[in-house]
C-alpha positions in Angstrom: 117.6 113.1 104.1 117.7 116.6 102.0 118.5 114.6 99.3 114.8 112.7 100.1 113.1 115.6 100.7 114.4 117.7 97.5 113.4 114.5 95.0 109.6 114.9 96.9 109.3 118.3 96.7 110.7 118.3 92.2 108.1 115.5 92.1 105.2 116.9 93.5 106.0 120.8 91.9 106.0 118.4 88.8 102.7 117.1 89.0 101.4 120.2 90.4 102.4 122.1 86.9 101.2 119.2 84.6 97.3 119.0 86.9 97.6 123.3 86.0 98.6 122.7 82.0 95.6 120.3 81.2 93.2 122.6 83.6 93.9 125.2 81.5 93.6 123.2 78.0 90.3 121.9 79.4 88.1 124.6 80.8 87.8 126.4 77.5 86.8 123.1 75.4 84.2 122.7 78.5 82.8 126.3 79.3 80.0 126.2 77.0 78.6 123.2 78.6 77.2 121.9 82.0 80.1 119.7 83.3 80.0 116.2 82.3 77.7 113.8 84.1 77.5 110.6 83.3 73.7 110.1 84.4 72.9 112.1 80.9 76.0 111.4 78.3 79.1 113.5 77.0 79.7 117.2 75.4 81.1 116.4 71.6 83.4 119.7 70.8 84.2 118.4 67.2 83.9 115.8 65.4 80.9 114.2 63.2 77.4 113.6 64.3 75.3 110.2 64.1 72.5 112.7 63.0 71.0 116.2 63.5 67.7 117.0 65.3 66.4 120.5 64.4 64.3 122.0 67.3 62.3 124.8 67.3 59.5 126.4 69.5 57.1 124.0 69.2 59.7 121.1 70.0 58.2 119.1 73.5 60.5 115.2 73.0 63.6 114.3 71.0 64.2 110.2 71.2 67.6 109.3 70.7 69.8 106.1 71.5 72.9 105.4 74.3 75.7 105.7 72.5 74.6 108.1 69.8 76.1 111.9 69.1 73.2 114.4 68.2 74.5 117.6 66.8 71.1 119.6 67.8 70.5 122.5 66.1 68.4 125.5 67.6 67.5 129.2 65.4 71.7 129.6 64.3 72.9 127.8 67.3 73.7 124.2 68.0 75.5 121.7 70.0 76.6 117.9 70.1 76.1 115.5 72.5 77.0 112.2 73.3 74.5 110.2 74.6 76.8 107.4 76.5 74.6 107.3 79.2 74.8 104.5 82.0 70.7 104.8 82.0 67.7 105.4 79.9 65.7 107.7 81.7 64.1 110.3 80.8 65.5 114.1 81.4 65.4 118.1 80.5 67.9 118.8 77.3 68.3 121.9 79.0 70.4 120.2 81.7 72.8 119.5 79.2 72.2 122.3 76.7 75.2 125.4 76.8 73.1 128.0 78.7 71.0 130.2 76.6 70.5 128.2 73.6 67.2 126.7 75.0 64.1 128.6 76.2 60.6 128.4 76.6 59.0 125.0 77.6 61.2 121.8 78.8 62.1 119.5 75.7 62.3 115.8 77.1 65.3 113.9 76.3 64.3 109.7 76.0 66.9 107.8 75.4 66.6 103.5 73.8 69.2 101.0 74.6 71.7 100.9 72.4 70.8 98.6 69.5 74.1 97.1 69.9 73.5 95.7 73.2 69.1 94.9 72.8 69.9 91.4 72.7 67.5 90.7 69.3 
């Protein structure tokens, strides 16, 4: 029975350590961002864009597509998103936007069906 109860106890301080190790690899990759919510897509750390949308002050929409990675760029600032999104409706970018890069008035965020998957 000790024999039992020592195996359960390795095997749990062993998953314990390994759920601590990739907490601490993955809050810094996700600090800048809102967590991850599938309602409005994916933070992209690295890696290439699809395309860049420039916003600036005067910026009110940005259109985009499921499935697409925007690097947007704001001032000297920007940030990439993936847009794998199990909708299309419409939201805030500042809900996904690292905190501070946005201000002023709400830019709407309207995302198209991927073309992959239109059915044309």
């Amino acid at each position: 029975m000790n024999t039992i109860k020592s195996q359960h106890t390795i095997r749990g301080g062993l998953v314990v350590s390994a759920l601590a190790l990739i907490a601490a690899f993955a809050v810094p990759a996700s600090a800048a961002h809102p967590p991850a919510n599938s309602t409005y897509g994916t933070p992209v750390h690295a890696g290439e864009a699809d395309r860049e949308i420039r916003l600036d002050a005067t910026a009110r929409w940005v259109n985009v597509e499921q499935n697409e990675t925007i690097r947007f760029v704001v001032g000297a600032q920007s940030f990439m998103w993936k847009f794998d999104t199990l909708g299309t409706r419409p939201f805030d970018l500042k809900q996904v936007a690292p905190a501070g890069v946005l201000g002023g008035a709400p830019i709407t965020v309207y995302v198209a069906p991927d073309p992959l998957y239109r059915g044309n």
